[in-house]
Every structure is written in C-alpha cells, then in structure tokens.
C-alpha positions, 0 to 999 in steps of 0.5 A: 609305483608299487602302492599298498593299502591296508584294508580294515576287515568287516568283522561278522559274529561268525568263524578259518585258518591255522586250526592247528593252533587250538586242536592239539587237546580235542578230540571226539570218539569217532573212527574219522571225523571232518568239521569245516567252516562253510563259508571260508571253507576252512577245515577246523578239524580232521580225524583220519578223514580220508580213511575209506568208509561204508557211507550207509545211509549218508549214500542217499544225499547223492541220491537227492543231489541227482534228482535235484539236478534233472529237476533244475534241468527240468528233465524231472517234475516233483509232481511227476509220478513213478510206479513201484516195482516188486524190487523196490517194495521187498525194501519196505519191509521190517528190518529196513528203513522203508517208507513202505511203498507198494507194488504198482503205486504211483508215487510223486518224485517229491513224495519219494525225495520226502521218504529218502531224506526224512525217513531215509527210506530206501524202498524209496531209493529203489523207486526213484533210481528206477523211475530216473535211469531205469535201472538202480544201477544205471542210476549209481553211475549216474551217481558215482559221475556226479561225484567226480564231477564236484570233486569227490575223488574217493567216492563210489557209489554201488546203489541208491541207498547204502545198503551194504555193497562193498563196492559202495564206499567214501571217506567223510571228507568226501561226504563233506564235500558233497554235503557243501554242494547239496547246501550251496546248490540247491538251498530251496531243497535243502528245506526238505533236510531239517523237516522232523517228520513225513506222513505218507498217505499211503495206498490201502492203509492208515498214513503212516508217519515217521520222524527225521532220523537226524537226532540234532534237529531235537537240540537247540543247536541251529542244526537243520540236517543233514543225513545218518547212516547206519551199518553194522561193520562201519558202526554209526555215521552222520553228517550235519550241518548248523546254521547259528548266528549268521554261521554254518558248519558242516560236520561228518563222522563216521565209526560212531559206536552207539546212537547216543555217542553219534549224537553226543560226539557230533554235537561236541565236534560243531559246538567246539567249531563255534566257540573256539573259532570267528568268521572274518568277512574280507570281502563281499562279491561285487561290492566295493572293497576300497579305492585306488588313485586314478591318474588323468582320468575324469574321476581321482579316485576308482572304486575295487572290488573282488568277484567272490564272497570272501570269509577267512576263519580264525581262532578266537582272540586271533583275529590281529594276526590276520591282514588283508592288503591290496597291491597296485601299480599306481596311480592307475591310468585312465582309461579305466573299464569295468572289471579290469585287473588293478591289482592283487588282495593279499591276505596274510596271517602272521605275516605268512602268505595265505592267499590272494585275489585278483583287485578288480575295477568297480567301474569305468573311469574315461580320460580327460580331454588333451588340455586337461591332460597337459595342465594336469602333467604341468602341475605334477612337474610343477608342484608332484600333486597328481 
C-alpha cells in the first residue's frame, strides 16, 4: 500500500527556487551578472550569465584551487620554498598588481597564495606556476584540466594570472561555479580570502603592506571574499561572497563600469538575495527526517533519513507553497538494513514537481521470530491492526 507522509519543514532564518517570481523590477548595472544561494544552489539571479568573458584577476581563484589541491595531496607544503625567476619579477613592477618579489628570492608557497589572493599579485602567479609545473603554461593546462573537472564547461585558462590573453576566457557562471567549489573544498583556505591586508617581508627593503583589493570586506555586509578583476576591455569584475545569519551568497559580475559602480552593484545584487528570499532546511545529511511503519519486524516503527544536506530557497512570504512529501510501499517488511531504499522524498512547489531524493533506512530492524510472526498475521486477520 502506497503511504504518504507530509514532512513539517525546519524553517532557518536563511534562503531557492522559482526566482522568477520577484525579479521581473531588478536589475544591476552590469554587462552579465550571476547570484546563487550556496546552500540550495539556487540561482536567484542572472544576467546574460553565459556571456564569454575577459576573467582578469578572478583567473587567480583557479590559481589558489590548484595549489590547494597538491597541498591536500600533500605533493606541496605551505612552508615549501620557490626561487623567482627574471619572468616572474618583470611583473612587480608598476602598472601591475605585484606583490613585488625579487629575482632569486625563495619565497614560501603560503607567502605567494597570501600575495595572490590579498594583493592579487601577479608576480606571484608567475612564481607559483613555475615553482609547481614548470612552466606557467604547463601550469594553465593544469588550470584549464581542473575546470572541466568541476563543471566549468566555458572556461579556458591561458595564465596564471589574467593578464590579457585572449585565449584566457569564462563566463560568471562559470567563475560561480568555481567559486562554490573553492568555499565547499577547502573552507580552512578560504580563511586567507577575507584578510584585509598582506605585509611582505621582503629582501633588500622595508616590508611592504597592501590591503585586499576586495572593496566588500570594508562594509557591513558579512562578506569575506572573494576576488576583483580588472581589464580595460572587460571593464570592472568581482566575485563575492557573504556569509550572514547562517546564509551564504555567492555573486559574480562582470562589465562594471567603474570601481565604485563594482562595489554599489555588487553589493545591491547580494543585499537584494538576502531580503527578498528564505532558506528552508528540508533535510540534514544522516539525520533522522521521519519514521515509517515497519511490518513483522522487532521495532514498529523504522526511522528515514536522506544522505545530503537538503536546503530549498523561496521567495519571502512564499514558504506554504512549498511541500516535502515522503512516498513508500507500507508497512515496510522486515528484514530491515541500514541504508536501504524505503521510499521517495518528494519535494514540490505549487504543486509542481521539483525534485526528489531517495528515503533512506536510519537503522536495522530484524524479524520476529515465527511465533510472533503467526500471532501477529492472526491479529491483523482478526481485528487489521498491524
């Protein structure tokens, strides 16, 4: 017998879904912008997000993702030292954003992912493609490889840095994408993305310090990252990110006329994701969502849950229009294991099917023995009490 069990949702003070609803009077001054809900992984809003894009500066979040991964293969140390080459330093010089290395410094890995992501230096860049791969353009394979492995399906990556390269292009969506893995991958490193500023002890001189080129991390926002970008023909980019009352955003855009505009804009597009949109948990990985009947088993009763994190986001004041429902054949007969497939978690929105998740058993539920079976067939003959 079919059974269905309306599921009572755990409301967050957070934020998904049919974003239509409220975006028809918004808009940002931006060639192609992109805003998701990092928990749902709703996107709320998009402007011509697969437009192809000069990525500039947003280049070097790729460029920290690679080194994060040889360090958590540990094929890399942040205490290992590179030697700068003369292609490396002729980037610290005026004009470019450097962190002002020298020619045969050793400089620490973690020193060089501190002048990339605070300084945005791309002297830096240089010194870590080659200290890695060899060679800065081995380095962008390795680059451009990783992009396709985390579904980045228009990317290319010509250098570490973003300086202009034709062949170094993306789209937002795609910078959204990378900037979703960089936070859910390696959230320890994250850390380094919302410091406000970088002193390098330099050789042969005063240290020098520079702040985080990032102009969120000055406003009360929650922000903590992520990277700008800046080239004369794509204009002004950024890709950002807050963290505020138990909610993450993620906003990307690009074709920002002017620095202030990049800030204004970007800003607007994340304060308007938090206030126009609520977060609904549906479910938490491994915990118990509801319980089922369970027939001729030792326990009557079999605890569900679903394996993921489970968040959908809705437009304020539209939180009774979504429904989480849970499907099974039941009473479920024992033999019972631990993770087996119940039934279906059917989650829908005006009645319109959104999606579904398998129903998982929370726990093992063994048989009665054959008495108990026999007595308990009789009753339910009897009297149809299982």
């Amino acid at each position: 017998m079919i059974k269905t069990i309306k599921v009572k949702l755990f409301i967050f003070s957070l934020a998904l879904l049919i974003c239509t609803e409220t975006i028809a009077d918004f808009d940002i001054k931006a060639r192609t912008a992109i805003l998701q809900d990092y928990y749902s992984g709703e996107i709320l809003y998009e402007k011509d997000a697969d437009a192809s894009i000069y990525p500039a500066s947003l280049t070097k979040i790729m460029t920290s993702i690679v080194a994060f991964d040889l360090l958590k293969k540990g094929e890399l140390n942040l205490d290992d030292k590179f030697i700068i080459s003369e292609n490396a330093w002729r980037l610290s010089k005026a004009g470019y954003s450097s962190m002002f290395i020298m020619v045969n410094d050793e400089v620490s890995v973690e020193e060089l992912l501190k002048g990339i992501i605070i300084a945005s230096g791309n002297d830096a860049c240089v010194a870590l493609a080659e200290g890695i791969a060899g060679t800065e353009e081995e380095f962008a394979i390795m680059m451009t490889s990783k992009a396709n492995e985390i579904g980045m399906e228009n990317t290319n990556f010509a250098n570490s840095s973003g300086i202009n390269n034709v062949d170094n292009n993306s789209t937002v969506r795609d910078i959204m994408i990378m900037s979703n893995y960089l936070i859910k991958t390696y959230p320890k490193y994250y850390e380094y993305f919302k410091e406000k500023e970088f002193t390098w002890n330099r050789t042969g001189g005063e240290p020098i310090t520079q702040g985080n080129r990032n102009p969120l991390l000055y406003k009360n926002l929650g922000a903590d990252g992520i990277k700008t970008g800046y080239l004369a023909v794509e204009k002004y980019s950024l890709a950002s990110s807050i963290l505020k009352n138990n909610r993450r955003l993620i906003a990307v855009g690009s074709g920002f006329e002017t620095k202030n505009s990049r800030s204004r804009e970007s800003a607007k597009l994340l304060t308007w994701g938090i206030t126009n949109f609520s977060l609904v948990r549906v479910a938490t990985s491994k915990e118990p969502i509801a319980n089922v009947e369970v027939w001729l088993g030792k326990e009557d009763f079999l605890n569900t849950y679903i394996n993921e994190d489970v968040y959908k986001t809705v437009p304020k004041g539209r939180k009774k229009y979504l429904k989480v429902t849970i499907k099974y054949n039941g009473p479920v007969e024992a033999p019972i294991k631990k993770d087996d497939i119940i039934g279906k978690v059917v989650i829908t929105y005006k009645d319109k099917f959104v999606n579904e998740y398998d129903l998982l058993a929370f726990h093992d539920v063994k048989k009665i023995n054959m008495v108990s079976r026999l007595l308990k067939s009789f009753n339910y003959l009897i009297w149809g009490d299982v």
